[in-house]
N, C-alpha and C positions, 0 to 999 in steps of 0.2 A: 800517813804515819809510817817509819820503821817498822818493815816486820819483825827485824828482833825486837822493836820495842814492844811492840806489839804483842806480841809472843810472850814476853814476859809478864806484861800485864796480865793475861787470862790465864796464865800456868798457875800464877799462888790461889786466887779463888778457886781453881780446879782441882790442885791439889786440896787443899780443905775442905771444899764442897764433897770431894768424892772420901776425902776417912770420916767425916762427917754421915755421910749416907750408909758408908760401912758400918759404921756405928748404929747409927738410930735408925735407918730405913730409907730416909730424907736427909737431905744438903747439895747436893750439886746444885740440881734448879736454882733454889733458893739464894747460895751464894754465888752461887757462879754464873746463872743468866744477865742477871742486871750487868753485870759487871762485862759479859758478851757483848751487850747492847751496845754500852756503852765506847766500847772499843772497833767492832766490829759493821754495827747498823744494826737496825731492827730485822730486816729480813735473815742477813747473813749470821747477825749473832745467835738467832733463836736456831736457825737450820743445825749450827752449831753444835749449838745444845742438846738439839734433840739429838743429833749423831754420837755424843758425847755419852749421854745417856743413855744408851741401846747400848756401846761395849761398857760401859760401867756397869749397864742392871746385870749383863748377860753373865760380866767377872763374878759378880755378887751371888746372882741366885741360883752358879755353879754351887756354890757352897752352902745354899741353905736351901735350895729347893723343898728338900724333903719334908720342914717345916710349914712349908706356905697352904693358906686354904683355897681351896681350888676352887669351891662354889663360891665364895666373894670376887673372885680373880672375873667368873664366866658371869656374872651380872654386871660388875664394873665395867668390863670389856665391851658388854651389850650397849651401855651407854655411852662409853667414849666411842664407838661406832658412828656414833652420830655427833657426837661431838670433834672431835676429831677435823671432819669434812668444813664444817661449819666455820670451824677458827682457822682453817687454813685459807678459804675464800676472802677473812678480813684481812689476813697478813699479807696475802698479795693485791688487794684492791684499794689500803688505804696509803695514800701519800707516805714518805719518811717522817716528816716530824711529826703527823698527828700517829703515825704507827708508832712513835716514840711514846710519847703522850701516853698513848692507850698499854702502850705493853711495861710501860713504869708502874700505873694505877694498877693495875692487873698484881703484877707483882707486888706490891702495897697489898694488895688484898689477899693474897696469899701468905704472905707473911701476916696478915692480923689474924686470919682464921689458923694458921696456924700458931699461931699465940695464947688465943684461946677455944681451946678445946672444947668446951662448951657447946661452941656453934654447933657441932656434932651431931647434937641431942635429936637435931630435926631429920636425921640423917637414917635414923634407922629401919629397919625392915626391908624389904625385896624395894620398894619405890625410891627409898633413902638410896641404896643402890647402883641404881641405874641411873638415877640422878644424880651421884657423886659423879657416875662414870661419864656423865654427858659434859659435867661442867668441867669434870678433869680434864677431858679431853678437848673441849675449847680452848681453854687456859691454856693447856700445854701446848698447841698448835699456834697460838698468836703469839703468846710469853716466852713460853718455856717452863712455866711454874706451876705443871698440875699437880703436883706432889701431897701440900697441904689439903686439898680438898679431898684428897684419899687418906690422909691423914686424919682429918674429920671423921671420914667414914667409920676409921679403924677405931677413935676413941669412943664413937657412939656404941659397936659392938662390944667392945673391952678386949678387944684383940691383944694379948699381949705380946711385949717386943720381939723374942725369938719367932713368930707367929708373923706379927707386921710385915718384918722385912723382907721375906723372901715373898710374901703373897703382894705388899708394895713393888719390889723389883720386879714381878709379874706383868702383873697392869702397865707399871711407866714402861716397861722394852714394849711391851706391845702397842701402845699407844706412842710412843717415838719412834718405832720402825713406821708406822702407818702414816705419821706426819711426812718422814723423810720420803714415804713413796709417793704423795699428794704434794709437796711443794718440792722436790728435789734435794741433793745434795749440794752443799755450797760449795762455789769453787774460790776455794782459799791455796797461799800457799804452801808449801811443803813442810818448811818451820814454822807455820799455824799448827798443822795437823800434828805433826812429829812434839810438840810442845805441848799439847793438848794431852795427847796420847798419854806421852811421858809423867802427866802432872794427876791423871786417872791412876797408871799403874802406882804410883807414890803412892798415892792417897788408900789406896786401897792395904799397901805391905801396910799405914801405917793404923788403919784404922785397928785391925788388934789391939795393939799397945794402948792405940790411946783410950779404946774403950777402958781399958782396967785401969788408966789413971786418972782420966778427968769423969768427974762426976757427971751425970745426966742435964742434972740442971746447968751448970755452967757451961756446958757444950751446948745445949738449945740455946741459951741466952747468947750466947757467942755467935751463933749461924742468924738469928732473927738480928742483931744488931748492922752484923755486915751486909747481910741482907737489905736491909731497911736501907741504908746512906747507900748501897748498887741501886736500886732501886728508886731512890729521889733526884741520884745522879741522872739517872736515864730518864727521869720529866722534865729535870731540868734544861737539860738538852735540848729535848723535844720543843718544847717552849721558846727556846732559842732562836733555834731553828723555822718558828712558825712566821 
């Protein structure tokens, strides 16, 4: 493929995934991995992602640090510890198209839990926890998409949003710096990276505004749809491929 084409294609979900996440906590993963995979490969798009991730939480919870809960951040952290390791030994031992496969479902499943909130419930106390943090940490290391399952976490607590975000951008820089130190950094080109960057810093001037103009619901609904078709795109593939 065209790197400019290329390039193009993963700038618009990263710009949205990231005033998305400026917003609500969460959206990059979520819009923006599948749509990595999809373009990039399973290996190279998720590496992506995670790097993607680490300067977006870092932009982020500059500015909201002060809000986040630190003892959710040091138990989630405990479990992506091990998770973490886990899901990076599958992303480099399974074949391309069944890693396709597995990291499409994967993101399917991260978008239905975070769909519905509920799942949460099971989530709570010190075990709920570190149990988030194990499967976040999988997830995020094969996908890219541990996000909602800290999301889980946070609704099971009743963590509210000013609170989430910065204690969410916690967790994911730390558990995406860790992936990028276990599977490496990708070597993409220059207008990959420059592209990528660029559609982070957007995302981020725009999430102000847009938080005060689109409603809550319609921005979740918006990130789970494009979500979902990045996401069936990327089994589809896989499938193809097989």
């Amino acid at each position: 493929m065209n790197p400019v084409v290329a390039a193009l294609l993963v700038a618009v979900p990263i710009a949205a995934g990231a005033t998305l996440q400026r917003t609500t906590g969460l959206g990059l993963a979520l819009v923006g991995a599948p749509f990595l995979v999809a373009v990039l490969g399973p290996r190279d798009g998720v590496s992506f992602g995670n790097a993607l991730q680490s300067v977006l939480c870092t932009l982020v919870l500059a500015q909201t640090w002060r809000d986040a809960r630190w003892a959710s951040v040091g138990l989630l952290l405990a479990g992506a510890a091990v998770g973490v390791p886990a899901g990076a030994l599958v992303a480099t031992t399974l074949p391309e198209a069944p890693l396709l496969v597995v990291v499409g479902l994967l993101a399917l499943l991260g978008v239905a839990l975070s769909a519905v909130p509920a799942a949460g419930a099971a989530l709570r106390g010190t075990g709920g926890a570190v149990g988030s943090g194990v499967a976040a940490g999988f997830v995020n290391a094969t996908a890219g998409v541990g996000g909602p399952l800290i999301s889980a976490y946070g609704v099971s607590q009743r963590i509210e949003p000013r609170v989430f975000v910065p204690t969410a951008q916690a967790v994911l820089l730390a558990v995406n710096l860790t992936a990028l130190l276990v599977k490496g950094v990708p070597d993409l080109g220059v207008v990959t990276w420059v592209a990528g960057l660029a559609a982070i810093t957007v995302g981020v001037l725009l999430g102000g505004p847009v938080s005060r103009r689109l409603s809550p619901v319609t921005g979740r609904r918006l990130m789970l749809a494009v979500a979902a078709v990045g996401a069936l795109a990327t089994v589809a593939r896989g499938l193809l491929e097989l």
